[in-house]
C-alpha positions in Angstrom: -14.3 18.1 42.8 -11.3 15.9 43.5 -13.8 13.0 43.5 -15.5 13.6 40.2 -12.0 14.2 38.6 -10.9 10.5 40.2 -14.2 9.1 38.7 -13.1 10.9 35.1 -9.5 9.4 35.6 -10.7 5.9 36.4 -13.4 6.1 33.2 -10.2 7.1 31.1 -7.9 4.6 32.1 -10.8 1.8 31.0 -12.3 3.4 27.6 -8.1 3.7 26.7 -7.7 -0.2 26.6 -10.7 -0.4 24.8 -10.1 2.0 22.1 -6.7 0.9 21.7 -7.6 -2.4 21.4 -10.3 -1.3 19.3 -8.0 1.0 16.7 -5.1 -2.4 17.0 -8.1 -4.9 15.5 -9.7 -2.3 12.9 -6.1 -1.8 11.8 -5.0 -5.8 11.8 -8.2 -5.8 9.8 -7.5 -3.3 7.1 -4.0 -5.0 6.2 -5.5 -8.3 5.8 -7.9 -7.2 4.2 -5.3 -4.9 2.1 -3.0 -7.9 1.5 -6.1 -9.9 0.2 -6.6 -7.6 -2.2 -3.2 -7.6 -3.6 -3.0 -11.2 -3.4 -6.1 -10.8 -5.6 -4.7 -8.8 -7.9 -1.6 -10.6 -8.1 -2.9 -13.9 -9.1 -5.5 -12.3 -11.6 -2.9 -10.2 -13.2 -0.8 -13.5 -13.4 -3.5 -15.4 -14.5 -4.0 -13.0 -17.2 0.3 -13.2 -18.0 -0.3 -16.9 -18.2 -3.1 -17.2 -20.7 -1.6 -14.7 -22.8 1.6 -16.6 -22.9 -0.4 -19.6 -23.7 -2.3 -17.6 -26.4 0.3 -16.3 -28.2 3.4 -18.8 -28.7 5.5 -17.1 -31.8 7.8 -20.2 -32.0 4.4 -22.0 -32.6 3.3 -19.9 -34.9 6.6 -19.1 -37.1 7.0 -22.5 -37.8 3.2 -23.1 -38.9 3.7 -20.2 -41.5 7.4 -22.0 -42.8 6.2 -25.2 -43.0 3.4 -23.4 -45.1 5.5 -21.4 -46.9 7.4 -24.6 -47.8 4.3 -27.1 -49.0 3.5 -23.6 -51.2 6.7 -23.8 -52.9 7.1 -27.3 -53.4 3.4 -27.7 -54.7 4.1 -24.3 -57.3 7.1 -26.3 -58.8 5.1 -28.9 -59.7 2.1 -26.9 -61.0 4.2 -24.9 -62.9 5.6 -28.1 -64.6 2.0 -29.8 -64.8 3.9 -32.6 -62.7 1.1 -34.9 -60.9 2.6 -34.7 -57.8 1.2 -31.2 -57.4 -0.5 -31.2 -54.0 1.7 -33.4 -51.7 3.8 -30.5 -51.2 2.8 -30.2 -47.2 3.1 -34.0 -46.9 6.4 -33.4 -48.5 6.9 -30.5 -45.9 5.8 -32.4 -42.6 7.8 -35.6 -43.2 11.3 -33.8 -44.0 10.5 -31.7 -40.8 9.6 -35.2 -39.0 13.1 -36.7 -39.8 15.0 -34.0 -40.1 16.1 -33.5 -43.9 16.1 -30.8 -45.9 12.7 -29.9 -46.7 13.7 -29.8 -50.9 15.0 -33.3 -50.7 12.0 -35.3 -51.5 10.6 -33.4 -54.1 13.9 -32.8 -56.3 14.4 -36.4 -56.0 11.0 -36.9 -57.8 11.6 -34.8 -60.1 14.7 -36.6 -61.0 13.3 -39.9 -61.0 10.3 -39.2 -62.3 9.6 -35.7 -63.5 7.2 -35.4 -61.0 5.0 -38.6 -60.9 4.4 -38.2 -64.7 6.8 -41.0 -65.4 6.2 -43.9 -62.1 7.8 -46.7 -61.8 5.9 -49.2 -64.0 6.0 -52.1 -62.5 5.3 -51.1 -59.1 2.4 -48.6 -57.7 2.7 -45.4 -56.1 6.4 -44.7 -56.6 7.9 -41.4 -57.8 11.1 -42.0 -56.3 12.4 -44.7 -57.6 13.3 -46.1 -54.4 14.5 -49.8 -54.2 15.3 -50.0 -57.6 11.4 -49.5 -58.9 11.0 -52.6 -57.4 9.0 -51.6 -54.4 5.2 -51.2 -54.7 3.5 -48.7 -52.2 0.0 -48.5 -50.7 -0.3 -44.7 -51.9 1.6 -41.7 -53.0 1.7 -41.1 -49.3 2.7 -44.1 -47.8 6.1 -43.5 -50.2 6.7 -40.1 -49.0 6.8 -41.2 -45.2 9.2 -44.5 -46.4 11.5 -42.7 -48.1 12.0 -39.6 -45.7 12.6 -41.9 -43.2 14.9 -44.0 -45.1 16.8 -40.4 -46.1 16.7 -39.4 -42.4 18.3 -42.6 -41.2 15.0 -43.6 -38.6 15.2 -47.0 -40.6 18.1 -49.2 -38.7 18.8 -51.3 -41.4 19.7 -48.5 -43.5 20.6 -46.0 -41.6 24.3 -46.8 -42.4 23.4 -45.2 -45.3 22.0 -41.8 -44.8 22.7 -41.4 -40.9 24.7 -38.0 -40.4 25.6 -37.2 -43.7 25.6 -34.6 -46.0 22.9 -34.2 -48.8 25.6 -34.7 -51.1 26.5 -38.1 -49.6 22.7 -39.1 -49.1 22.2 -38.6 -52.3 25.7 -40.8 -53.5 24.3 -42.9 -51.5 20.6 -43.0 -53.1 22.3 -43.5 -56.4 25.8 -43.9 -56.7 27.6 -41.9 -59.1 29.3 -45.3 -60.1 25.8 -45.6 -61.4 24.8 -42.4 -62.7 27.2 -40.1 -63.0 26.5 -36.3 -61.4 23.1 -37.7 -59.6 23.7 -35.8 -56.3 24.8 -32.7 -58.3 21.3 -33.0 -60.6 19.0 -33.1 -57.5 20.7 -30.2 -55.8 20.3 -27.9 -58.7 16.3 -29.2 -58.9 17.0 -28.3 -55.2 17.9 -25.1 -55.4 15.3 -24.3 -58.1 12.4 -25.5 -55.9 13.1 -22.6 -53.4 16.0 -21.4 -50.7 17.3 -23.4 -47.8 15.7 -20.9 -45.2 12.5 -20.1 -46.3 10.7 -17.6 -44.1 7.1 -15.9 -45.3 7.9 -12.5 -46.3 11.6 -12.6 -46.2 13.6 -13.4 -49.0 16.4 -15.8 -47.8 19.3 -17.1 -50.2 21.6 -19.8 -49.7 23.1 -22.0 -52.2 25.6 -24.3 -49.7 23.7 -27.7 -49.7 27.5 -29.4 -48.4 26.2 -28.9 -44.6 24.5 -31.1 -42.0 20.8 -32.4 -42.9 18.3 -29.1 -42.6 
């Protein structure tokens, strides 16, 4: 009796090890495998976060729909009027947001100069803005846009003495010079203001009348 119970104890004391040993690696096992898993689902769900973010961009998007918003207005001005220039309106739109004018600027100008394109310079091609005097011929309607936005903008150094930090009013002084023709810059801000709001946002109706700030 006492040896079979000495055998049992000496059986026990060996299977113990083993099934402790055993439990420790099944349970090592189940953690890693446990922490895998939420590694897993970690990245996925963060992978997921990621391409959404990339999807949707609002700032992106917003701006899209204004710059839109603002090549619609400018184009119905000139439609309205039966003004050629009817259709440059998001050419109009990109190059004032590439140099940082007011997006109005350009078009009221043409207006001014030359009701729209119906009157051009006529010794020169392509220019409904009058700019250097009518003395300056362009390749295209297009090519004058992107000139005189960045004249206006102050990206051209050798006149951006000129336009550089100013105010519309004193871009447009400067355009023409009221010793010139008197009440120029006030003319083009009315057009201004008639072509559409400062702010323009899709679906929101945005007033502002204060053209006496910074360039837009």
């Amino acid at each position: 009796m006492k040896k079979n119970n000495l055998i049992r104890f000496a059986q026990s004391l060996v299977l113990l090890p083993v099934m402790t040993m055993s439990l420790s690696l099944g349970s090592i096992h189940n953690i890693e495998t446990s922490r895998n898993a939420l590694v897993q689902k970690v990245n996925i769900e963060a992978g997921g976060t990621f391409a959404l973010n990339q999807a949707i961009d609002p700032k992106a998007g917003l701006n899209t729909q204004i710059l839109k918003a603002r090549a619609e207005a400018i184009d119905a001005y000139f439609a309205e009027r039966n003004m050629p220039l009817a259709g440059t309106g998001m050419k109009m739109a990109k190059e004032a947001d590439t140099n940082d004018i007011d997006w109005r600027l350009l078009p009221a100008i043409a207006v001014r100069e030359s009701t729209g394109g119906k009157f051009d310079c006529k010794k020169v091609e392509n220019n409904p803005f009058g700019w250097g005097s009518c003395k300056i011929s362009f390749n295209s309607t297009e090519e004058a846009i992107e000139t005189v936005a960045r004249n206006l903008g102050g990206n051209n150094p050798n006149t951006s003495h000129h336009y550089d930090n100013k105010t519309i009013k004193q871009i447009l002084r400067a355009y023409n010079p009221p010793s010139i023709v008197p009440r120029y810059a006030e003319q083009v801000m009315a057009i201004m203001n008639a072509i559409g709001d400062t702010e323009i946002i899709p679906g929101i109706s945005t007033s502002s009348s204060d053209l006496s700030v910074q360039k837009a």
